[in-house]
DSSP file (Angstrom, degrees, kcal/mol; ACC not computed):
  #  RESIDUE AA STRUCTURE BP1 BP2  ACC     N-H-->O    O-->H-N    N-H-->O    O-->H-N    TCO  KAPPA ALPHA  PHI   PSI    X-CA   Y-CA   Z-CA
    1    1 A X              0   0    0      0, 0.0     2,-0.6     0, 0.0    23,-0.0   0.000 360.0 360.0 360.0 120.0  110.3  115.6   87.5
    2    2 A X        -     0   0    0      2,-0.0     2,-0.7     1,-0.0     0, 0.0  -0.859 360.0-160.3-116.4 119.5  112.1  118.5   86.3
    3    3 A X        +     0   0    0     -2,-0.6     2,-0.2     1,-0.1    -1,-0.0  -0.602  26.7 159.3 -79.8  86.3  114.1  117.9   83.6
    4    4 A X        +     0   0    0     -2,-0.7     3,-0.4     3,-0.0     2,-0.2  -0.093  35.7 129.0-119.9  49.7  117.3  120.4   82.5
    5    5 A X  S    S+     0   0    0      1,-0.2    -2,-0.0    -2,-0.2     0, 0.0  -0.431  71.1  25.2 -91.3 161.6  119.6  117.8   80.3
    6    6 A X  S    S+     0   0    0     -2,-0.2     2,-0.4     1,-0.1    -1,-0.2   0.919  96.1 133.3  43.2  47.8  120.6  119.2   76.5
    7    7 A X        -     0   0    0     -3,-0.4    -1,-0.1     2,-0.1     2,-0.1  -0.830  54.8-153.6-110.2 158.7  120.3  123.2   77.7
    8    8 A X        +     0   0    0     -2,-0.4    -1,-0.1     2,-0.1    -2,-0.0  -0.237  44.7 150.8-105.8  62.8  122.6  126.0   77.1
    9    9 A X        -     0   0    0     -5,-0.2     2,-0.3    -2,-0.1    -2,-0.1  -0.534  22.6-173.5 -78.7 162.2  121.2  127.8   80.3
   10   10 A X        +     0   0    0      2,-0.1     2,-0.2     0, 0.0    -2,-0.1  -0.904  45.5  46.1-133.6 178.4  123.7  129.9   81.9
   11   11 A X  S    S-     0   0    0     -2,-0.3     2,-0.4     2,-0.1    -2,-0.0  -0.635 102.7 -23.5 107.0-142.7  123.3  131.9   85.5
   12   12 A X        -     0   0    0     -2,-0.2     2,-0.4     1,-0.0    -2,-0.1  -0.796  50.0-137.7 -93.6 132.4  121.8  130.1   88.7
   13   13 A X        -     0   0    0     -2,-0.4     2,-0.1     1,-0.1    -2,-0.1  -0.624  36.4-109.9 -65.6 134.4  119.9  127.5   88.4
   14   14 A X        +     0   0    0     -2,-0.4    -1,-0.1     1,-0.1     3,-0.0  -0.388  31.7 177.0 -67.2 150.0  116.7  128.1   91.4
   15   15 A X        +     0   0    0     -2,-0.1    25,-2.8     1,-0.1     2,-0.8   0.225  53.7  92.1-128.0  14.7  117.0  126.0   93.9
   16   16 A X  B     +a   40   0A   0      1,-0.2    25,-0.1    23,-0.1    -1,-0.1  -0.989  37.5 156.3-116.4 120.3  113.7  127.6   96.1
   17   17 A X    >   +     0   0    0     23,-3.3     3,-0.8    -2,-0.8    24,-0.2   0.035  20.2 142.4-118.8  -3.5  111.3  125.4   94.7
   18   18 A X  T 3   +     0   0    0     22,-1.0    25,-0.2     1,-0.2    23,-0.1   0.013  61.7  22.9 -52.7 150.4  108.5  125.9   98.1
   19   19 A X  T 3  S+     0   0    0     23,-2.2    -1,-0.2     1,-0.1    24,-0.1   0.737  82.9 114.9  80.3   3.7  105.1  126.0   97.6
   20   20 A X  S <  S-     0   0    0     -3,-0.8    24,-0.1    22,-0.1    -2,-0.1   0.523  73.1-131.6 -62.7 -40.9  104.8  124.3   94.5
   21   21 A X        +     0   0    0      1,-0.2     2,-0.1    22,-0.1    23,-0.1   0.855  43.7 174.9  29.9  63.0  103.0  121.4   95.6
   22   22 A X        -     0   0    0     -5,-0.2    23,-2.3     1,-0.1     2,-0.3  -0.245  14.5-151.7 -58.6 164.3  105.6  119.2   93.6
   23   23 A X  B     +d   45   0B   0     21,-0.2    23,-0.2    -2,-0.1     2,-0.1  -0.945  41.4  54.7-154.2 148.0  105.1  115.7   94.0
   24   24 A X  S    S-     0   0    0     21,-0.8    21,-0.1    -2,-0.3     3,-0.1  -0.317  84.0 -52.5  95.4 153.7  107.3  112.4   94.0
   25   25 A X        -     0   0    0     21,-0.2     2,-0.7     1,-0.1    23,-0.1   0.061  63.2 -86.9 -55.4 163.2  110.4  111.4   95.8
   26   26 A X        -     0   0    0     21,-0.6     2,-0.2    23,-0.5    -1,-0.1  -0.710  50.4-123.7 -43.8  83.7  113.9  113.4   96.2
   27   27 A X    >   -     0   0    0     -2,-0.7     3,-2.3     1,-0.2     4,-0.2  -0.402  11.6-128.1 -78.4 124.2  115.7  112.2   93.1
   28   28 A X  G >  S+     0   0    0      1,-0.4     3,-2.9    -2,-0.2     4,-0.3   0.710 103.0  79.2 -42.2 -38.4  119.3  110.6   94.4
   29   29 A X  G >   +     0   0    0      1,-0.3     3,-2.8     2,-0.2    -1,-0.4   0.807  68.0  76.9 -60.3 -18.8  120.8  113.0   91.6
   30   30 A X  G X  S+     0   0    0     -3,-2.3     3,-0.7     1,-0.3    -1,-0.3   0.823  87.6  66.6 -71.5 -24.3  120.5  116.1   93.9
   31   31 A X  G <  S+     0   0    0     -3,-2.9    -1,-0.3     1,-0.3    -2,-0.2   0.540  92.7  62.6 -61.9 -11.9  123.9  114.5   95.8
   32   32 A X  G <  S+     0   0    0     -3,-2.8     2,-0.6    -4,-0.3    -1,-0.3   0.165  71.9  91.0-119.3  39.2  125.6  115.1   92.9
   33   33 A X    X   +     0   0    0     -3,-0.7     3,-1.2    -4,-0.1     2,-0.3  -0.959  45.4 173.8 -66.1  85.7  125.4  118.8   92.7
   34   34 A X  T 3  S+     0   0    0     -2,-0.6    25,-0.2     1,-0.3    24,-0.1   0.117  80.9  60.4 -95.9  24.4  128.6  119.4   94.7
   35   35 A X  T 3  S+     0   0    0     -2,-0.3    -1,-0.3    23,-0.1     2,-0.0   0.524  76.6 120.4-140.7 -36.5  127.8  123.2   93.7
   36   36 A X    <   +     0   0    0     -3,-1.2     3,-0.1     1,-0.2    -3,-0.0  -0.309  26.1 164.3 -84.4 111.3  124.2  123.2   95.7
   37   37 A X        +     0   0    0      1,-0.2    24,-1.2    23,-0.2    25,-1.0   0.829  68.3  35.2 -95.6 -29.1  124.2  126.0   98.6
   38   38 A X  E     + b   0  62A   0     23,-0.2     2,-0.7    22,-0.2    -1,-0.2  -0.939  50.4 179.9-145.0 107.0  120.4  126.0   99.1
   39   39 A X  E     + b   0  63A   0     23,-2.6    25,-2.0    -2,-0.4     2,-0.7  -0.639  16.4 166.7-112.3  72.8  117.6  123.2   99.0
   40   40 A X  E     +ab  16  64A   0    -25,-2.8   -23,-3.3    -2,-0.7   -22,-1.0  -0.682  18.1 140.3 -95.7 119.0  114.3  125.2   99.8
   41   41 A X    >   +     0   0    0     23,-1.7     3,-0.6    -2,-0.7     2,-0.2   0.053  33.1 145.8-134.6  35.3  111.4  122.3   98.7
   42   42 A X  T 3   +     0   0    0      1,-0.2   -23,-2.2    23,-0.1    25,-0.2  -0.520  45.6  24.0 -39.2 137.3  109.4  123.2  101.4
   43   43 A X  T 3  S+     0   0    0     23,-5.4    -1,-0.2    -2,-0.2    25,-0.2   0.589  97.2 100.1  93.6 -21.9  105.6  123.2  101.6
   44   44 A X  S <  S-     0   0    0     -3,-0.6     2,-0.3    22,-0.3   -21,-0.2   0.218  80.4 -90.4 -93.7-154.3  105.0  120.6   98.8
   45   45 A X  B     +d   23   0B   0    -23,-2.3   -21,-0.8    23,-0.1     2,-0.4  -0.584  55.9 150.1-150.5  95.1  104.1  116.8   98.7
   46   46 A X        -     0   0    0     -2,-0.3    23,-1.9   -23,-0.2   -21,-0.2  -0.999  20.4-171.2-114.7 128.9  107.1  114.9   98.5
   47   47 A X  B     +e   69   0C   0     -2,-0.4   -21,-0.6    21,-0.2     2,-0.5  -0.314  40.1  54.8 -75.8 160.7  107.4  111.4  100.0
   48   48 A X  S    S-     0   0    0     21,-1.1    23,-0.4   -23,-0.1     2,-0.2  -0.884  86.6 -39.9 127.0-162.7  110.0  109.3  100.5
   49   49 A X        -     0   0    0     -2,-0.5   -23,-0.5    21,-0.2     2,-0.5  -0.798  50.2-112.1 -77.1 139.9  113.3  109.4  102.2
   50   50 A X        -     0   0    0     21,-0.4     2,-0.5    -2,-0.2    -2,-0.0  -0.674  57.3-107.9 -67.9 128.3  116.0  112.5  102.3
   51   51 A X    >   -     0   0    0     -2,-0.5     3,-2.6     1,-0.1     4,-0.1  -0.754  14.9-129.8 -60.1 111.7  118.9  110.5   99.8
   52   52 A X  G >  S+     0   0    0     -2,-0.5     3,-1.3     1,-0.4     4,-0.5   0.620 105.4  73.5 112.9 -62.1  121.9  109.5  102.1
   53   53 A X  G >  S+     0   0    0      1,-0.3     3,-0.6     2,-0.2    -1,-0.4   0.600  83.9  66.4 -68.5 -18.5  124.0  111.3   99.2
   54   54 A X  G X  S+     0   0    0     -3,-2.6     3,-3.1     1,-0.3    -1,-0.3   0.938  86.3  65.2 -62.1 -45.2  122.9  114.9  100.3
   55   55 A X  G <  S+     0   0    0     -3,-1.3    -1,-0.3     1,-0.3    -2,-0.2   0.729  91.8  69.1 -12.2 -43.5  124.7  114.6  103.4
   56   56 A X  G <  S+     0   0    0     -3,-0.6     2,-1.1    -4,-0.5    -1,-0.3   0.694  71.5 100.8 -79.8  -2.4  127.9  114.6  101.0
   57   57 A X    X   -     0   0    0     -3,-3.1     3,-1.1    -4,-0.2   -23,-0.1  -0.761  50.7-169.4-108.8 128.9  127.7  118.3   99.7
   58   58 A X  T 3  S+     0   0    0     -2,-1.1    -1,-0.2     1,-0.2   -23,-0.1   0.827  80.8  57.8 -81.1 -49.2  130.0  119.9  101.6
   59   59 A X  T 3  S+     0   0    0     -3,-0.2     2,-0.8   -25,-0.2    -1,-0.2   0.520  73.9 113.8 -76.6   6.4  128.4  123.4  100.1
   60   60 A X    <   +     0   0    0     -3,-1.1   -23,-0.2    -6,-0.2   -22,-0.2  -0.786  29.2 159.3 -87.3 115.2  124.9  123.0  101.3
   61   61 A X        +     0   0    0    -24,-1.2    24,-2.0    -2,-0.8     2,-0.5   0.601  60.4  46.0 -67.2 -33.3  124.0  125.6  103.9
   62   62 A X  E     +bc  38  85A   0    -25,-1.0   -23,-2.6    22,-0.2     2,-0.6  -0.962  52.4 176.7-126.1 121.5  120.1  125.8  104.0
   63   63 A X  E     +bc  39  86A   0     22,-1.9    24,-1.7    -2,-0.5     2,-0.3  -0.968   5.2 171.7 -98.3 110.9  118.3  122.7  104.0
   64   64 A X  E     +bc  40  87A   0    -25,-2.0   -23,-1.7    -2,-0.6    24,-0.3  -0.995  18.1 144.3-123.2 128.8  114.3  123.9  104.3
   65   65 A X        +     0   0    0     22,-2.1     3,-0.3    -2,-0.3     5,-0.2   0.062  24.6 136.8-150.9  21.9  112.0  120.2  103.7
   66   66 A X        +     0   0    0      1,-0.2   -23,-5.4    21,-0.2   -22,-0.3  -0.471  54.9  29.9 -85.6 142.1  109.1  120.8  106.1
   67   67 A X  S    S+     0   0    0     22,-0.4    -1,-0.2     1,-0.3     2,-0.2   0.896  88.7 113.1  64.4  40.6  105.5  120.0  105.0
   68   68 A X  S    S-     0   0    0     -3,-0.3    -1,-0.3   -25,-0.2   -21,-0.2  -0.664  82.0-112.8-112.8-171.2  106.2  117.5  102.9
   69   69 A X  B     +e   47   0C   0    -23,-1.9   -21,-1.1    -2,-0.2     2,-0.1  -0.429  60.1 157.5-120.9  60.6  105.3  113.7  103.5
   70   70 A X        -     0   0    0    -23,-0.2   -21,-0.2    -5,-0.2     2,-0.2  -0.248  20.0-167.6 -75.6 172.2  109.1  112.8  104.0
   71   71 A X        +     0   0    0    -23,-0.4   -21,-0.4    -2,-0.1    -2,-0.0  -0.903  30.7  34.8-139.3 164.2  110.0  109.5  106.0
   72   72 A X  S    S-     0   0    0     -2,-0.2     2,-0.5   -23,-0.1    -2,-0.0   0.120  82.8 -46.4  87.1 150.3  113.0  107.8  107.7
   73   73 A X        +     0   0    0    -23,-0.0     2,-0.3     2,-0.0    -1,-0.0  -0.777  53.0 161.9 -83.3 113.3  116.0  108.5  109.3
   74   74 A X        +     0   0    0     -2,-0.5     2,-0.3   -25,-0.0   -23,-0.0  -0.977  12.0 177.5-158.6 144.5  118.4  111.2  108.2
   75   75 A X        -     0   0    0     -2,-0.3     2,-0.3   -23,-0.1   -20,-0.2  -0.967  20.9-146.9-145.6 135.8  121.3  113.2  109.9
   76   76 A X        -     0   0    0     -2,-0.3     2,-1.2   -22,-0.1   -20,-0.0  -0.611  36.0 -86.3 -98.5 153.3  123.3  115.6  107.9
   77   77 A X    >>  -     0   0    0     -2,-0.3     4,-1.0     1,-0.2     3,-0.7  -0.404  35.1-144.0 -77.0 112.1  127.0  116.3  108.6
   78   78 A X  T 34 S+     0   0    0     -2,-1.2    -1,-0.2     1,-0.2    -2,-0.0   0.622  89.4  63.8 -54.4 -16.1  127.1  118.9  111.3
   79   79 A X  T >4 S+     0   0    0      1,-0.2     3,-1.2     2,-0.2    -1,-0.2   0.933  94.9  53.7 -53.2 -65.2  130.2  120.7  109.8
   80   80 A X  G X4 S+     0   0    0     -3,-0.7     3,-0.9     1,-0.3    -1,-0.2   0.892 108.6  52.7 -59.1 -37.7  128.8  121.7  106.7
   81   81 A X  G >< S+     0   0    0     -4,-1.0     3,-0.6     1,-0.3    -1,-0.3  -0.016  70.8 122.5 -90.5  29.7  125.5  123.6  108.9
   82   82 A X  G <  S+     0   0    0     -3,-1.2    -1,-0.3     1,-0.2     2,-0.3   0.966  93.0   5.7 -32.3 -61.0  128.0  125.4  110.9
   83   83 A X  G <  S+     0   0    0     -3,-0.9    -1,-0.2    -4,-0.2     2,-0.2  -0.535 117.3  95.2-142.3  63.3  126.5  128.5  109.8
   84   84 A X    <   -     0   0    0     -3,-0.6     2,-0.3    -2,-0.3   -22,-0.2  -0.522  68.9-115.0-130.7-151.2  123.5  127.3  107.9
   85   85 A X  E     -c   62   0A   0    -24,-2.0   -22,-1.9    -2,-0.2     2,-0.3  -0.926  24.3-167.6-161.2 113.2  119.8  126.7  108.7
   86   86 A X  E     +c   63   0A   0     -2,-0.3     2,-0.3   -24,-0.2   -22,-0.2  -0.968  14.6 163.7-124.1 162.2  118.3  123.2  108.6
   87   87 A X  E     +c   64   0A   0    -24,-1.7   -22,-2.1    -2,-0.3   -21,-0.2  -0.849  19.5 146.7-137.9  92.2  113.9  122.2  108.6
   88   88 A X              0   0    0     -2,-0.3   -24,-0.1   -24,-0.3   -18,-0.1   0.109 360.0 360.0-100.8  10.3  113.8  119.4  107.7
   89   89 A X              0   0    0    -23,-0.1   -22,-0.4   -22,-0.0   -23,-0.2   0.565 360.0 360.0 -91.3 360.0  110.6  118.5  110.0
């Protein structure tokens, strides 16, 4: 779990976390980054389900989730990957 409550960061947060070999589900909170262009977790071991709620940010372009031990049924809103990139296998 990585944790960034009570910070004063400022700049971009990263959002290429691949290769890591993180562990644990998707946490549902990653829908509510309405700010989120780019979700590279690829490469790790995460389980689970993708959360329904990603599908709702309209500003994510690159979805990369491959080599993980994800599960389930999930379809992203084809609008937003108009001119994005998704792996989700």
């Amino acid at each position: 779990m990585i944790v960034l409550q009570w910070n004063n960061l400022t700049g971009k947060i990263p959002t290429d976390l691949a290769n890591n070999n993180l562990t644990g589900k998707i946490p549902l909170s990653l829908g509510n980054l309405s700010s989120l262009t780019i979700f590279s977790f690829h490469e790790n071991n995460l389980e689970g389900s993708i959360p329904n709620q990603m599908s709702q940010i309209k500003s994510l372009k690159i979805f990369t989730a491959g080599g993980n031990r994800l599960s389930g049924d999930y379809s992203f809103n084809a609008e937003s990957f108009r001119a994005g990139w998704m792996d989700g296998t």
